[in-house]
PDB file of N, H, CA, C and O in Angstrom:
ATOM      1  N   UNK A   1      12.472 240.613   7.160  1.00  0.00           N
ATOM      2  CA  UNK A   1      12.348 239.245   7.615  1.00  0.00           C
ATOM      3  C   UNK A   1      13.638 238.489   7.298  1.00  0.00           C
ATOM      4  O   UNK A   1      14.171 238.681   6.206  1.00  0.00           O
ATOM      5  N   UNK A   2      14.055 237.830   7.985  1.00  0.00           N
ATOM      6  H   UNK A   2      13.622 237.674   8.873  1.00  0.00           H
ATOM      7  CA  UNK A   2      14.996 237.339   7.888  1.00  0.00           C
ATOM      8  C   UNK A   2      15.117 235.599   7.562  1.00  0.00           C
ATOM      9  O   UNK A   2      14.369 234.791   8.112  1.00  0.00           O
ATOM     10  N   UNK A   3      16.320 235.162   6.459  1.00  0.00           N
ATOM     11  H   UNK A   3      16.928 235.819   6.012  1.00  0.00           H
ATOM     12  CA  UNK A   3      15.956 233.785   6.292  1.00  0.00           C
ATOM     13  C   UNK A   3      16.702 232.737   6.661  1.00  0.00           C
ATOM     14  O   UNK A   3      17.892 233.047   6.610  1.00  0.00           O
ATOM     15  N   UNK A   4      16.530 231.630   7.011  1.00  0.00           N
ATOM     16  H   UNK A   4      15.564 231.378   7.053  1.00  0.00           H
ATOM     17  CA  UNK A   4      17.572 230.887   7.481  1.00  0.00           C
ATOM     18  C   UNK A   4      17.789 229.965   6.584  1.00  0.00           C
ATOM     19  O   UNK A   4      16.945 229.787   5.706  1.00  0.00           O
ATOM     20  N   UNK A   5      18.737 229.346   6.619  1.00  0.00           N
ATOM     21  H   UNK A   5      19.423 229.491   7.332  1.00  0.00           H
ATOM     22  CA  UNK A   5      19.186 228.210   5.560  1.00  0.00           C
ATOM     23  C   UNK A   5      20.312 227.687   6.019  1.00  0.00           C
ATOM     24  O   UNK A   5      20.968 228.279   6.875  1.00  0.00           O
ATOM     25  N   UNK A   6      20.770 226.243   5.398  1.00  0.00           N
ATOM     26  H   UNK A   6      20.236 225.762   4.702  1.00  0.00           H
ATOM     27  CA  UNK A   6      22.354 225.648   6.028  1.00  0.00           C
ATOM     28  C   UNK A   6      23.403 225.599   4.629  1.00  0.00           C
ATOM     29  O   UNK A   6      23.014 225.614   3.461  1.00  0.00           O
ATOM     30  N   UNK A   7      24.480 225.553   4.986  1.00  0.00           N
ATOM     31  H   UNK A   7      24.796 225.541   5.934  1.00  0.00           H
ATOM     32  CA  UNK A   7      25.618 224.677   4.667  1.00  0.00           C
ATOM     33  C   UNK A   7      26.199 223.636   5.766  1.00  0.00           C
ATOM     34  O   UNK A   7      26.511 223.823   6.942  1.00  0.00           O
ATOM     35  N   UNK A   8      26.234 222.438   4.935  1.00  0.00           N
ATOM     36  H   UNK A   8      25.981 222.286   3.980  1.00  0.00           H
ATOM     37  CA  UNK A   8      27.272 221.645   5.750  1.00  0.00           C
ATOM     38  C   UNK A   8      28.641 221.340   5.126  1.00  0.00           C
ATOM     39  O   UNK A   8      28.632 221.463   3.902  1.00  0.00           O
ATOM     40  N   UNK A   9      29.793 220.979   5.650  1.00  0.00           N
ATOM     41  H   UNK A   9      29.800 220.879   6.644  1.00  0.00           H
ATOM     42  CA  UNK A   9      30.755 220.566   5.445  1.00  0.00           C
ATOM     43  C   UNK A   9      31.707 220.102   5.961  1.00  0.00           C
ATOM     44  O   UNK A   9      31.974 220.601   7.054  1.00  0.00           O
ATOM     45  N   UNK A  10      32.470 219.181   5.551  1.00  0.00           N
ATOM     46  H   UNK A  10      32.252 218.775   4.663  1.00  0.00           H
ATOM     47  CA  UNK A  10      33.243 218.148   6.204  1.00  0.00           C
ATOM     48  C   UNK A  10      34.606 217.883   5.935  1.00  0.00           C
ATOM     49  O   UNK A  10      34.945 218.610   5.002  1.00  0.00           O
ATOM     50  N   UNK A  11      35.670 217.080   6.376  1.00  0.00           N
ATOM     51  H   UNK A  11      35.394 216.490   7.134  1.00  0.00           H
ATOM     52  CA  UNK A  11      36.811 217.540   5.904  1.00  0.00           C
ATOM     53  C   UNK A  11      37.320 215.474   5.460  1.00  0.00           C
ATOM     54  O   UNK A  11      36.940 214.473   6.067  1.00  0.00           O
ATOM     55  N   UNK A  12      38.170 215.558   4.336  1.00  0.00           N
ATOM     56  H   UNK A  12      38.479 216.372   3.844  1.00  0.00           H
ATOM     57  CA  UNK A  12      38.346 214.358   4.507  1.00  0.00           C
ATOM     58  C   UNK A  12      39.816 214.501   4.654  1.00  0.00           C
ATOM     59  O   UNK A  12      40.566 215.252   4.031  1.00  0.00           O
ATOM     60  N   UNK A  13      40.155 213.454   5.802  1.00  0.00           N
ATOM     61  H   UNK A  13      39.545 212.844   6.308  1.00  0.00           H
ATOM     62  CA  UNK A  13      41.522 213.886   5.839  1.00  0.00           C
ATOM     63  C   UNK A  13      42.487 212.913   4.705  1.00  0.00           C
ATOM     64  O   UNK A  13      43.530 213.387   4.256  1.00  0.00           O
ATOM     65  N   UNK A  14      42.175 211.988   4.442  1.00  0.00           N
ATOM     66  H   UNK A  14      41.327 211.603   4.806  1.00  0.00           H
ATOM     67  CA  UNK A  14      43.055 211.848   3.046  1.00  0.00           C
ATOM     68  C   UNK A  14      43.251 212.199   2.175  1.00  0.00           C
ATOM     69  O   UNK A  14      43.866 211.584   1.304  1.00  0.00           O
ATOM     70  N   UNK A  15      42.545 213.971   2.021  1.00  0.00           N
ATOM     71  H   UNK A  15      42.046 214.472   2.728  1.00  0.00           H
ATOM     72  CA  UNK A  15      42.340 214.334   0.791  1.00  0.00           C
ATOM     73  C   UNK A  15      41.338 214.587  -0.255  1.00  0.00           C
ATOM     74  O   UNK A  15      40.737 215.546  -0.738  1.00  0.00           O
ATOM     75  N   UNK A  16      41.438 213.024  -0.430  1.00  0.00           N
ATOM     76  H   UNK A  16      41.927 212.244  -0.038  1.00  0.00           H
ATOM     77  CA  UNK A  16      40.514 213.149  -1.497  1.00  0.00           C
ATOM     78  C   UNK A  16      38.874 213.354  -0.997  1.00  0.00           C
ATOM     79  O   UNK A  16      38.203 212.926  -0.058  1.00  0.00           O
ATOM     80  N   UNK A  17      38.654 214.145  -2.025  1.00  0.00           N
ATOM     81  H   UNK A  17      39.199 214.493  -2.788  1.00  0.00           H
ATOM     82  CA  UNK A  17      37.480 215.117  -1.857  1.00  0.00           C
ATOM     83  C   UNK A  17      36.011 214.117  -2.614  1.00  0.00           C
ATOM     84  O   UNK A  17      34.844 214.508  -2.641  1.00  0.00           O
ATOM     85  N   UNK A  18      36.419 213.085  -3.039  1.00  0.00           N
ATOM     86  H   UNK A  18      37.367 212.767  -3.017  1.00  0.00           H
ATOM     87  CA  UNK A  18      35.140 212.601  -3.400  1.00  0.00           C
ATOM     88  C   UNK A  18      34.186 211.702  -2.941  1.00  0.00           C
ATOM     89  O   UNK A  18      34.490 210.519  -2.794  1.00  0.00           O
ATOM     90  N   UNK A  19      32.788 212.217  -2.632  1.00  0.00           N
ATOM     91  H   UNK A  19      32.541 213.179  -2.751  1.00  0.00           H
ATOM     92  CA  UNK A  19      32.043 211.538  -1.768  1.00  0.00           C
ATOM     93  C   UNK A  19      32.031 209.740  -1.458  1.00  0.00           C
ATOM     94  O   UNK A  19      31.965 208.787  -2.235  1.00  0.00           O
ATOM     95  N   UNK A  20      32.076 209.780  -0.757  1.00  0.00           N
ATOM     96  H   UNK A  20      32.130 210.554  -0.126  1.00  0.00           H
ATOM     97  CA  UNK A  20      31.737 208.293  -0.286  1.00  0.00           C
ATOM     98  C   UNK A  20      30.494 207.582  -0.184  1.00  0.00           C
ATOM     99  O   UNK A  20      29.637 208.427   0.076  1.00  0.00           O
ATOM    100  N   UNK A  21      30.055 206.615  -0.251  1.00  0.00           N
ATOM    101  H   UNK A  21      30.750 205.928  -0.462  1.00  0.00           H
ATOM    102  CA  UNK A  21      28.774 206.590  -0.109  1.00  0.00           C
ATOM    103  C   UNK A  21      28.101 206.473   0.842  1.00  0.00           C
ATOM    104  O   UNK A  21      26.979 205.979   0.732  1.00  0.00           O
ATOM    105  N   UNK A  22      28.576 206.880   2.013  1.00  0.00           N
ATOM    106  H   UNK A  22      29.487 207.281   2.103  1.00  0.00           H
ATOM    107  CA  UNK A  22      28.260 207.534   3.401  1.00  0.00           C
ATOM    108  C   UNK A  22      27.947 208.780   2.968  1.00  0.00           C
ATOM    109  O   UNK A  22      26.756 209.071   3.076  1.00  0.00           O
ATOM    110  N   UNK A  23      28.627 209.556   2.535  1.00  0.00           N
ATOM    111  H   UNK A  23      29.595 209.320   2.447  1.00  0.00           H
ATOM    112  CA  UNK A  23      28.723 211.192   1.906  1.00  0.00           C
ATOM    113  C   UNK A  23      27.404 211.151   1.804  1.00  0.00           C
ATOM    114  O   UNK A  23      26.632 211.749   2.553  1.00  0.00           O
ATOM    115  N   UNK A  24      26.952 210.114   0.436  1.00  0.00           N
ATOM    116  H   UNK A  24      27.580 209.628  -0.172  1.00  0.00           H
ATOM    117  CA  UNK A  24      25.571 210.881  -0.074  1.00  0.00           C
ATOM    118  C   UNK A  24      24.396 210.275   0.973  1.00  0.00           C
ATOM    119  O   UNK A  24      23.541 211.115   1.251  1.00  0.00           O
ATOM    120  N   UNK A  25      24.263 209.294   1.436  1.00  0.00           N
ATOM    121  H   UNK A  25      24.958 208.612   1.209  1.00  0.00           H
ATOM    122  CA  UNK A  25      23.443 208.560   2.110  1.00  0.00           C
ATOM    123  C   UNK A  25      23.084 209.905   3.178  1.00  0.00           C
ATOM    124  O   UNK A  25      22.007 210.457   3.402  1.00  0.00           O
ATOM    125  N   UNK A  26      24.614 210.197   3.783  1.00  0.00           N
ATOM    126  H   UNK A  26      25.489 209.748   3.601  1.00  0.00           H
ATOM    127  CA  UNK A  26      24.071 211.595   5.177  1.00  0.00           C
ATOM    128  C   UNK A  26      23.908 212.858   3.956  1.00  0.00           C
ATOM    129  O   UNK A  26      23.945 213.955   4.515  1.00  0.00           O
ATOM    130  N   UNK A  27      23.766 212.957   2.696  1.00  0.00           N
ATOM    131  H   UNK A  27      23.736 212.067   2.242  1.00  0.00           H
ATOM    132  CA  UNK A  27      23.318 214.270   2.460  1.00  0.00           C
ATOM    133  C   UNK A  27      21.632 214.096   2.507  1.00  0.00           C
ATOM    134  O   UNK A  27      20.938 214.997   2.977  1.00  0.00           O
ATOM    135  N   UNK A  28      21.045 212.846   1.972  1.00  0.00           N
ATOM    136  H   UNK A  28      21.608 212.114   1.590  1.00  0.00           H
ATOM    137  CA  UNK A  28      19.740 212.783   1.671  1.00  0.00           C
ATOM    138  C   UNK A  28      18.834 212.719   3.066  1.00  0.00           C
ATOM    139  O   UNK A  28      17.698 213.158   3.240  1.00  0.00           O
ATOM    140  N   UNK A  29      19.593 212.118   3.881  1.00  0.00           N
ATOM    141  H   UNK A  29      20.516 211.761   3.739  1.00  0.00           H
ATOM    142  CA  UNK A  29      19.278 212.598   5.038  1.00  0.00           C
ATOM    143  C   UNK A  29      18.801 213.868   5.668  1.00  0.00           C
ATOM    144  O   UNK A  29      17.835 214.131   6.384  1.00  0.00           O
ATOM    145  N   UNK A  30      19.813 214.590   5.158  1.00  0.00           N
ATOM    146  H   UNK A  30      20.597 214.377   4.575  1.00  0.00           H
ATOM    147  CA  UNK A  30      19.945 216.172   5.904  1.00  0.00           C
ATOM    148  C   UNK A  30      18.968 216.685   4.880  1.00  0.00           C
ATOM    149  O   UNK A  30      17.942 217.185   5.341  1.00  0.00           O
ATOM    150  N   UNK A  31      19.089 216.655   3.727  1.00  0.00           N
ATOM    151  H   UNK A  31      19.923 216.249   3.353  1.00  0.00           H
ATOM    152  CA  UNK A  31      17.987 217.410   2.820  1.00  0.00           C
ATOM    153  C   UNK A  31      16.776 217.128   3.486  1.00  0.00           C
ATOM    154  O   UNK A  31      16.053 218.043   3.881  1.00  0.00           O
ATOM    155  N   UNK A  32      16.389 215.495   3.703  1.00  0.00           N
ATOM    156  H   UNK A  32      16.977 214.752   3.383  1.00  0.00           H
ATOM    157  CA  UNK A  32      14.800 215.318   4.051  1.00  0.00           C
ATOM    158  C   UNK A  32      14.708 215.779   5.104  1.00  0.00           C
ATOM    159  O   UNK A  32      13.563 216.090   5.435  1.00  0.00           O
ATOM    160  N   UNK A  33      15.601 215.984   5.899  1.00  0.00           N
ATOM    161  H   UNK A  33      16.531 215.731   5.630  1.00  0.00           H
ATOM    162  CA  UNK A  33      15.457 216.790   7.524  1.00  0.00           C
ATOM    163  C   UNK A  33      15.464 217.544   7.420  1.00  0.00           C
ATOM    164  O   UNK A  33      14.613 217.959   8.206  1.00  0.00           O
ATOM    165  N   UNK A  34      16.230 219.060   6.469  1.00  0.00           N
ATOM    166  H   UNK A  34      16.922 218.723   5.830  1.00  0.00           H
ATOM    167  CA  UNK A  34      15.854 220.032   6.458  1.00  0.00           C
ATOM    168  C   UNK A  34      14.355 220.617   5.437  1.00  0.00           C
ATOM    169  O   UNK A  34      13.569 221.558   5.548  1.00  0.00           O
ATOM    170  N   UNK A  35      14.474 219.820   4.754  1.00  0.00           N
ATOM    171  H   UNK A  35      15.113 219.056   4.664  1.00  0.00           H
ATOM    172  CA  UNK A  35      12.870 219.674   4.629  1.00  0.00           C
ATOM    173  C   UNK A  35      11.552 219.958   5.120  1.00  0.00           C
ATOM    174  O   UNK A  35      10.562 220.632   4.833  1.00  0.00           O
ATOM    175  N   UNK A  36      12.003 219.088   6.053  1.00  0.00           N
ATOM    176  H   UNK A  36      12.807 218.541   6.286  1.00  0.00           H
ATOM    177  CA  UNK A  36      10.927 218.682   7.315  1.00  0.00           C
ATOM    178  C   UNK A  36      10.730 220.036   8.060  1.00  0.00           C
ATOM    179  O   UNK A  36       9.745 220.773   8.023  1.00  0.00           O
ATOM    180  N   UNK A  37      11.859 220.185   8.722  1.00  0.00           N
ATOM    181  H   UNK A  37      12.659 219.585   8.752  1.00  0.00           H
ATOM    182  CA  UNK A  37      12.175 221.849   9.155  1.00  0.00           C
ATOM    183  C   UNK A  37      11.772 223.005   8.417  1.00  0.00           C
ATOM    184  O   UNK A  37      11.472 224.107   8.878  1.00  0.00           O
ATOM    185  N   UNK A  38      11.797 222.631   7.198  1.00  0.00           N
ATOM    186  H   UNK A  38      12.041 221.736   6.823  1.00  0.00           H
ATOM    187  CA  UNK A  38      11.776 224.393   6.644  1.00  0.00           C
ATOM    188  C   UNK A  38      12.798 225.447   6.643  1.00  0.00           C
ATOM    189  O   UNK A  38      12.832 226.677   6.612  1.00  0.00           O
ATOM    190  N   UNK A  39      13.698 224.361   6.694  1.00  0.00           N
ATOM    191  H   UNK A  39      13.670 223.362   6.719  1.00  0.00           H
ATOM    192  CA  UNK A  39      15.312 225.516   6.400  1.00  0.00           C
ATOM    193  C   UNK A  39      16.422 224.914   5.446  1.00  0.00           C
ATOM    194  O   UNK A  39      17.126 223.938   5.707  1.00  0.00           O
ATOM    195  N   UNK A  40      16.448 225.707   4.244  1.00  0.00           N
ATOM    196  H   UNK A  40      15.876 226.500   4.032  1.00  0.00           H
ATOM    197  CA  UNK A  40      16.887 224.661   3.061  1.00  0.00           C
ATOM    198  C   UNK A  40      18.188 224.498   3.624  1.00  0.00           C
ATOM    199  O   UNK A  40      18.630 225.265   4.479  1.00  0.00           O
ATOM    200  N   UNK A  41      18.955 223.298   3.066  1.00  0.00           N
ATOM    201  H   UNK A  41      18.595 222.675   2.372  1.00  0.00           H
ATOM    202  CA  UNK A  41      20.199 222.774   2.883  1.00  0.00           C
ATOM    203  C   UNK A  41      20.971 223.439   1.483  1.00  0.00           C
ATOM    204  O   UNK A  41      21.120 222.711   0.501  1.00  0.00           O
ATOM    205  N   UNK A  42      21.348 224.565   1.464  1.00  0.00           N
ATOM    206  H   UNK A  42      21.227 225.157   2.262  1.00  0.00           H
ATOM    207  CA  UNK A  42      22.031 225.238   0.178  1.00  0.00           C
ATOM    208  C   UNK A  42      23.370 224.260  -0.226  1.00  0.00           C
ATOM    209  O   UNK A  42      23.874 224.391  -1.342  1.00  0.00           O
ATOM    210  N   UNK A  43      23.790 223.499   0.523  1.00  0.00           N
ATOM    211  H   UNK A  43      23.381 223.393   1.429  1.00  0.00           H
ATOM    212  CA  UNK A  43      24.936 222.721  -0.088  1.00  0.00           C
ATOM    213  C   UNK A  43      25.291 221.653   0.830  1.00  0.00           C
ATOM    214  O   UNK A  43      24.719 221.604   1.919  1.00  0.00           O
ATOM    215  N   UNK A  44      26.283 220.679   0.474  1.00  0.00           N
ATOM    216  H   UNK A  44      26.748 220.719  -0.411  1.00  0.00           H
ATOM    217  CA  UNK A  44      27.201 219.753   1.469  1.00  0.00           C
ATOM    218  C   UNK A  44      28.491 219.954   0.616  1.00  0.00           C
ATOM    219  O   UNK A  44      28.534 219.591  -0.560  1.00  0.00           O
ATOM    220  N   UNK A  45      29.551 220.552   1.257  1.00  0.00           N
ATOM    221  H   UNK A  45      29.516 220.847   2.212  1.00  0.00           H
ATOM    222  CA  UNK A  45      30.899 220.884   0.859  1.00  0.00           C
ATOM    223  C   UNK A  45      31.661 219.313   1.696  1.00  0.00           C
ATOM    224  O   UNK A  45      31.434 218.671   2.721  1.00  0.00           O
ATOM    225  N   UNK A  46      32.500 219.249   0.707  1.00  0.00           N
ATOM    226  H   UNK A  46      32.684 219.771  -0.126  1.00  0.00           H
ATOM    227  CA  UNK A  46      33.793 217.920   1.184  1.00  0.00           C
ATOM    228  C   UNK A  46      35.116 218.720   0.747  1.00  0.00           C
ATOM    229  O   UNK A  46      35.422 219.024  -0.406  1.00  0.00           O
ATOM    230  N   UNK A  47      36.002 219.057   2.199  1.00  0.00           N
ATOM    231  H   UNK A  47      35.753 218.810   3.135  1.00  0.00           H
ATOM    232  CA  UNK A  47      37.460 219.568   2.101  1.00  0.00           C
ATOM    233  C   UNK A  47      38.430 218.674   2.363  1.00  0.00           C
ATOM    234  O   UNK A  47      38.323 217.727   3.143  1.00  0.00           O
ATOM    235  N   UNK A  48      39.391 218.961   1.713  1.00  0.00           N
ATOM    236  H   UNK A  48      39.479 219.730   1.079  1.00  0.00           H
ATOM    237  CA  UNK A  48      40.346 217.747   1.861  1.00  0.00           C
ATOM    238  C   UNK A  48      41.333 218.562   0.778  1.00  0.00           C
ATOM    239  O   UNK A  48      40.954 219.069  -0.278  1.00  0.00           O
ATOM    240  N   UNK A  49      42.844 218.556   1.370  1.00  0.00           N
ATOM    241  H   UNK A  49      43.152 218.144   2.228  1.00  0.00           H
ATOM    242  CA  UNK A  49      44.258 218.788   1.112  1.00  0.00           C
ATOM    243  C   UNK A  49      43.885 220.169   0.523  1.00  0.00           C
ATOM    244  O   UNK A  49      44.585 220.469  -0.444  1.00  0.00           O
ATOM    245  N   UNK A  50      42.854 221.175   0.909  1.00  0.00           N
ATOM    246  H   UNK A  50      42.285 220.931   1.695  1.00  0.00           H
ATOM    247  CA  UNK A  50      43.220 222.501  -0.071  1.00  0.00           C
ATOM    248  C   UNK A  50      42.097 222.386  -1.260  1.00  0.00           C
ATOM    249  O   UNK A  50      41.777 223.342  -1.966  1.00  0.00           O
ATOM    250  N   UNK A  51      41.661 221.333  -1.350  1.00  0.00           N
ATOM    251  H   UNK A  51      41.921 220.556  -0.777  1.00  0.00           H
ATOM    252  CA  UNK A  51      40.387 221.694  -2.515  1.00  0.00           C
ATOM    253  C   UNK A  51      38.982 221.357  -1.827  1.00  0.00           C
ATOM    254  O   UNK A  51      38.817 221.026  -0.653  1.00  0.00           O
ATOM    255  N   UNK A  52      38.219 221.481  -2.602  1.00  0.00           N
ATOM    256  H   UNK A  52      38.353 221.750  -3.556  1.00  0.00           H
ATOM    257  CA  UNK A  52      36.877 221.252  -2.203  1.00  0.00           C
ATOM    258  C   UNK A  52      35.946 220.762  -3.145  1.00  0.00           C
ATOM    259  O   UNK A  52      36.191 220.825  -4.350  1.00  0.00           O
ATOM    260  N   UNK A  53      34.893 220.277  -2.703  1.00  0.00           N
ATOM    261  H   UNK A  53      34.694 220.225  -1.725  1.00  0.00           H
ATOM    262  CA  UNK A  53      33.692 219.705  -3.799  1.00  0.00           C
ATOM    263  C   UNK A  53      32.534 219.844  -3.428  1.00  0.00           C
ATOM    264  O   UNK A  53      32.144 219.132  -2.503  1.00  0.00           O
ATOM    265  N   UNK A  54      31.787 220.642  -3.936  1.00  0.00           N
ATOM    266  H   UNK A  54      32.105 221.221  -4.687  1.00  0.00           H
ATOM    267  CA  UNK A  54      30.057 220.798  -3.916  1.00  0.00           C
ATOM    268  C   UNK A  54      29.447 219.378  -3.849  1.00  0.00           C
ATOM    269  O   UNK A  54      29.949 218.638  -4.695  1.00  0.00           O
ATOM    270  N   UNK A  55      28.829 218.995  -3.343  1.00  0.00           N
ATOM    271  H   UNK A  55      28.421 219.597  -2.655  1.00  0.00           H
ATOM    272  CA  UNK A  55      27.530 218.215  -3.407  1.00  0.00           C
ATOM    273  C   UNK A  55      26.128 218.226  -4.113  1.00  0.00           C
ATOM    274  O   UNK A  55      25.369 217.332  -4.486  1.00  0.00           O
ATOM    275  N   UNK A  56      26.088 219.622  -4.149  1.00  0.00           N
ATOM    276  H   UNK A  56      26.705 220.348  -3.846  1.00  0.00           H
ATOM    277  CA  UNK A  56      24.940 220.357  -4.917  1.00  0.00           C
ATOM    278  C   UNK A  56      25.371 220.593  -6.683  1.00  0.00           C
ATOM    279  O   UNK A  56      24.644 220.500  -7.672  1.00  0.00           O
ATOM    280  N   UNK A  57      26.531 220.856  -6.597  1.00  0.00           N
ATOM    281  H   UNK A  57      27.121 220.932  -5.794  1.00  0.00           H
ATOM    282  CA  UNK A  57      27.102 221.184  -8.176  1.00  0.00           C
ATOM    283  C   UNK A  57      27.107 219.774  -8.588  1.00  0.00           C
ATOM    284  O   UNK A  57      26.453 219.681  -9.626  1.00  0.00           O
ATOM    285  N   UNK A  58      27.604 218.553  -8.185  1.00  0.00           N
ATOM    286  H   UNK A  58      28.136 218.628  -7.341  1.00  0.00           H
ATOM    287  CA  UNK A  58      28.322 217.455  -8.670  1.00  0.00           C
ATOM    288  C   UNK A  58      27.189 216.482  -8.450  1.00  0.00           C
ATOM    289  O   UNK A  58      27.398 215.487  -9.145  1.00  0.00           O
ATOM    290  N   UNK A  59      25.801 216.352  -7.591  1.00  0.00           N
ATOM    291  H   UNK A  59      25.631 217.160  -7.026  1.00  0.00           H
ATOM    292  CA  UNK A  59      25.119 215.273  -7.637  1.00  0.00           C
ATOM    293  C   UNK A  59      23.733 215.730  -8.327  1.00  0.00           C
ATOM    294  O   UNK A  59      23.711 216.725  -9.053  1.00  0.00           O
ATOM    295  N   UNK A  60      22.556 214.950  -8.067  1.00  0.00           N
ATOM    296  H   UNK A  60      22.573 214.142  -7.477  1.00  0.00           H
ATOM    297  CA  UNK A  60      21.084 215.264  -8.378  1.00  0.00           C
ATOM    298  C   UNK A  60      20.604 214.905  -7.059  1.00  0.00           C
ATOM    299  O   UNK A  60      19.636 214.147  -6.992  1.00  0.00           O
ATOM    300  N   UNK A  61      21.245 215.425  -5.803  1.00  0.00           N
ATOM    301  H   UNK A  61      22.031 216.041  -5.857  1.00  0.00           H
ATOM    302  CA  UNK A  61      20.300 214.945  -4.536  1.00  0.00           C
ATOM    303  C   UNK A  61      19.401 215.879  -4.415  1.00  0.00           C
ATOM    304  O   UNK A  61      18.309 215.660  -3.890  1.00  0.00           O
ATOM    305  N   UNK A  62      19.939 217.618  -5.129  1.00  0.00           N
ATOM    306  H   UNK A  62      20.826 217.796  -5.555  1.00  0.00           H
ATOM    307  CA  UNK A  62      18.752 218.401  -4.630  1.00  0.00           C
ATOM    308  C   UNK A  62      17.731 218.136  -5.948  1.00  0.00           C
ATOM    309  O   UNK A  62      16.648 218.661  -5.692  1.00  0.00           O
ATOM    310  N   UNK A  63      17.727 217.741  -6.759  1.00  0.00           N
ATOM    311  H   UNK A  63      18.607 217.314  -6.967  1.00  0.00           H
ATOM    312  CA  UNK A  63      16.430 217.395  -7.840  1.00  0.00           C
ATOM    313  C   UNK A  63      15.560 216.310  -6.825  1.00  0.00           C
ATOM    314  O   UNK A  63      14.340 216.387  -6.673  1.00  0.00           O
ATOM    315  N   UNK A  64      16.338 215.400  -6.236  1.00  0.00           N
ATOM    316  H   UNK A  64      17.328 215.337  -6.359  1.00  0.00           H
ATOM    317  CA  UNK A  64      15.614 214.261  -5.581  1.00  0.00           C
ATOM    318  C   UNK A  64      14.882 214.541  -5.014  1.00  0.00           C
ATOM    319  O   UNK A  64      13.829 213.904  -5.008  1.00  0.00           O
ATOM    320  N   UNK A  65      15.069 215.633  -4.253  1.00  0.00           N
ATOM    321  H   UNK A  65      15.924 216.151  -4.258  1.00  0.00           H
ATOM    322  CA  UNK A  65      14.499 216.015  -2.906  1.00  0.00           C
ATOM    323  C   UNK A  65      14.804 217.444  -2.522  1.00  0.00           C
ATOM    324  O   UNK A  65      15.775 217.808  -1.859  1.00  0.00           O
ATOM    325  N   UNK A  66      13.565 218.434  -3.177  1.00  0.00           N
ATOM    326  H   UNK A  66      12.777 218.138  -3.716  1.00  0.00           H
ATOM    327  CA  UNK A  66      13.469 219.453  -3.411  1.00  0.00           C
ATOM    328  C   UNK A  66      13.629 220.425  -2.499  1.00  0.00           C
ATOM    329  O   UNK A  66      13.174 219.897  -1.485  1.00  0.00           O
ATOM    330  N   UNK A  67      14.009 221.586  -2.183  1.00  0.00           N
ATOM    331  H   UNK A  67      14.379 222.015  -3.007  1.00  0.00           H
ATOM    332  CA  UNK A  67      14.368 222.601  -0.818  1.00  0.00           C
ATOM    333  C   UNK A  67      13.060 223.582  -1.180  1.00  0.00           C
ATOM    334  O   UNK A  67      12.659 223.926  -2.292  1.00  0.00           O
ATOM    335  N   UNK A  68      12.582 223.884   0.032  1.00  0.00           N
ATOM    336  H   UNK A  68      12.908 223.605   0.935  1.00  0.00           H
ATOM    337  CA  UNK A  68      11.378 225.088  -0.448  1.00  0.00           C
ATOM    338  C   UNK A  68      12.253 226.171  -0.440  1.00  0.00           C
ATOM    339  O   UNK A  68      13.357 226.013   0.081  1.00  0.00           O
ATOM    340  N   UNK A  69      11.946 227.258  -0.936  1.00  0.00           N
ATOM    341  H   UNK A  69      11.049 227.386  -1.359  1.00  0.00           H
ATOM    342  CA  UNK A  69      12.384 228.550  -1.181  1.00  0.00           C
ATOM    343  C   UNK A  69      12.811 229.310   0.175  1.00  0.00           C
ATOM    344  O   UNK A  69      13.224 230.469   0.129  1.00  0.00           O
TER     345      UNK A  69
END
């Protein structure tokens, strides 16, 4: 059986890699939508100049709003 699940990610072009508060507003979004769906959201990545930043490592959106298995 096979499982589905997402990553999203986005690029900021100034660089800097740290969420905005657009960032988190569209992650809680996408969590409760993938939710809804039944296909977890495993992360929201932010790229910018060569680095990157988890969403999942760096916030508590997935405690907020739990992914089913």
């Amino acid at each position: 059986m096979a499982v589905t699940s997402a990553i999203v990610a986005h690029n900021h072009p100034s660089g800097n890699v740290e969420p905005s508060a657009e960032d988190l507003s569209l992650t809680r979004q996408l969590l409760e939508g993938s939710r809804f769906l039944g296909i977890p959201l495993l992360d929201h990545l932010i790229l910018g100049n060569g680095n990157h930043l988890s969403l999942r490592q760096t916030t508590s959106l997935w405690e907020e709003t739990p992914q089913g298995a």
